[in-house]
N, C-alpha and C positions, 0 to 999 in steps of 0.2 A: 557446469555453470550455465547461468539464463546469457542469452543475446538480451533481450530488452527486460524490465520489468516495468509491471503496469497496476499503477495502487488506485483503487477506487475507495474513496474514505467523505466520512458526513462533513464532516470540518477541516478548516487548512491547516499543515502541520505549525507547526509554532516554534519560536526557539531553538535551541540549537539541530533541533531535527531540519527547521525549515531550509537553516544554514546548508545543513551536508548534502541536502535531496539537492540542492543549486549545482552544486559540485558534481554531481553522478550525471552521465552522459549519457549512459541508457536505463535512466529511471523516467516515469513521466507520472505524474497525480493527478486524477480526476476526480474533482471535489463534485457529490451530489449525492441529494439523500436518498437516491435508491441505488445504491452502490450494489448488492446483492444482483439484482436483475442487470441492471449495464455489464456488469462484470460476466456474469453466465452468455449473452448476447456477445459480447467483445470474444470469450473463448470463442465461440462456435465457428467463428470467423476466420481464427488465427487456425494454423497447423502446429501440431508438437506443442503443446500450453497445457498448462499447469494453474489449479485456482488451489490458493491456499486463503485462510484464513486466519490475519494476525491477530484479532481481537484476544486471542489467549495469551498471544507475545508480548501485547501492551499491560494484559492486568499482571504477569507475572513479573515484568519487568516494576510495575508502582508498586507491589508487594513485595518486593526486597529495595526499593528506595527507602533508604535509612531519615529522611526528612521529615 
């Protein structure tokens, strides 16, 4: 499992997502629209880190929203 994670994304989470990041104690979001580069910059910095990218986790998740 991660010690911290660290979400760089364009827009603030909303709704119930907003809720549960509040709860998480080693989550932290940084809202900005060059997430791509801040993010690559923040690895190089840290030791032992991992960049993943969710944008495929969000469309698979609204492609089985039954709404």
């Amino acid at each position: 499992m991660y010690e911290k994670v660290l979400i760089y994304t364009a827009k603030e989470p909303q709704g119930k997502a907003k809720e549960m990041l509040k709860d998480l104690k080693n989550v932290e979001v940084f809202i900005t629209l060059n997430f791509y580069k801040e993010a690559k910059v923040k690895a190089k910095k840290l030791d032992n880190c991992e960049l993943k990218d969710l944008g495929d986790f969000g469309e698979r998740a609204m492609m089985r929203d039954p709404c």
